[in-house]
C-alpha positions in Angstrom: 71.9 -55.0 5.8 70.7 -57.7 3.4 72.5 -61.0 3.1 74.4 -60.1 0.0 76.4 -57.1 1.8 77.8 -59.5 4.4 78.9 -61.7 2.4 82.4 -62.2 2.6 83.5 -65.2 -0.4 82.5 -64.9 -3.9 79.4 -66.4 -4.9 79.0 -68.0 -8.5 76.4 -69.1 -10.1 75.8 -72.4 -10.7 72.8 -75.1 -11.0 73.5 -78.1 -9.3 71.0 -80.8 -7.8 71.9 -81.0 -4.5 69.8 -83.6 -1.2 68.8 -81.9 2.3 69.3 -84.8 4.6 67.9 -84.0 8.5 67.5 -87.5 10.0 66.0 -90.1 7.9 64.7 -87.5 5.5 66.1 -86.3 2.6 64.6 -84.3 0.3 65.6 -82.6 -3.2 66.9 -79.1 -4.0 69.0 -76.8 -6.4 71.8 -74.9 -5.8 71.2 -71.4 -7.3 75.3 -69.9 -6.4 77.8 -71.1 -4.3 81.4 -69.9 -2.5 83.7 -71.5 -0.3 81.6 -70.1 2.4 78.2 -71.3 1.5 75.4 -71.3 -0.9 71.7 -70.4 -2.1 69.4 -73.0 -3.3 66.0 -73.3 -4.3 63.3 -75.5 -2.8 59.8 -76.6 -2.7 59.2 -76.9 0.7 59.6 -74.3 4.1 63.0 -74.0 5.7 63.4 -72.1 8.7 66.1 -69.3 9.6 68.6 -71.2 12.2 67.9 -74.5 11.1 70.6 -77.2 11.0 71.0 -80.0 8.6 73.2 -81.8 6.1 73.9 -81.3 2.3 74.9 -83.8 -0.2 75.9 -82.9 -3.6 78.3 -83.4 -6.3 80.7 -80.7 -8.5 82.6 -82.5 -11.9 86.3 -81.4 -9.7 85.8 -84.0 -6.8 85.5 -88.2 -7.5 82.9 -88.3 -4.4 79.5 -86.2 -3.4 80.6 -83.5 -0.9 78.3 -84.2 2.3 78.6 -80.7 4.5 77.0 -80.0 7.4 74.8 -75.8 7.6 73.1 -73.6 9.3 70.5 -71.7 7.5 71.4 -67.6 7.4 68.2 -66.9 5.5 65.6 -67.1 3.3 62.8 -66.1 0.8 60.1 -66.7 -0.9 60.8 -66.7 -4.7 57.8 -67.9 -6.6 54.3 -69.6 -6.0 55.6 -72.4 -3.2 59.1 -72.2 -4.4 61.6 -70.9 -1.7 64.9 -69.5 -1.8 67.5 -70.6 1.0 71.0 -69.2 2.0 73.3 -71.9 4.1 76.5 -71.1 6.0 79.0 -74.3 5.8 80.0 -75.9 9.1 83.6 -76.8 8.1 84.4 -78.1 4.7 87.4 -80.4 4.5 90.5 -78.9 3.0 90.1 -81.2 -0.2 86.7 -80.4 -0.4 87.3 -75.9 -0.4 90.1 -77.1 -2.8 87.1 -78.9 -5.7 85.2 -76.2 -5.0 87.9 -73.9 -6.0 89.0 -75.4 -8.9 85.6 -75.9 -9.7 84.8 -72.2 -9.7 88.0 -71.2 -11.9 86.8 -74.0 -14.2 83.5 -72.5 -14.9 84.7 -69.4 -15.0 87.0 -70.3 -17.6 84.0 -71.0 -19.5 82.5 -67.7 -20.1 
């Protein structure tokens, strides 16, 4: 079963910059879709399955950067040394699944 049949929110499209933190280290990344649930981002640098860490980033429906913690459900190799990572979230706040949201019926709105 690949990771796109389990999936139970919708995922939209989206390209966001978006910061892995994991202790003092933070490095940069882009957010390739997204849902309530979770999202896929691109990277430059090797992720493992399991793995735990923060993300930071920002949508245009929210005054402050939404800092979530994950676990990573997966990944891939997209490209020469690029890397493509699905995250589960560990427990958005209310106001946060709420942005993200109206967020997504923004964008949609759009096309």
């Amino acid at each position: 079963m690949n990771p796109s049949t389990r999936r139970v929110n919708q995922r939209h499209d989206v390209q966001l910059p978006v910061e892995l933190v994991s202790g003092n280290t933070s490095r940069p990344a882009v957010i390739q879709n997204m849902s309530v649930g979770g999202l896929y981002f691109h990277c430059d640098y090797p992720v493992e399955r399991q793995e735990l860490f923060a993300l930071i980033f920002s949508i245009p429906t929210l005054d402050v950067p939404i800092r979530v913690e994950v676990v990573v459900r997966w990944t891939e190799k997209v490209g020469e040394g690029t890397n493509g990572v699905g995250v589960q979230f560990l427990g958005l706040k209310a106001r946060e699944v709420w942005a993200i949201t109206k967020f997504f019926t923004s964008i949609s709105s759009i096309l």
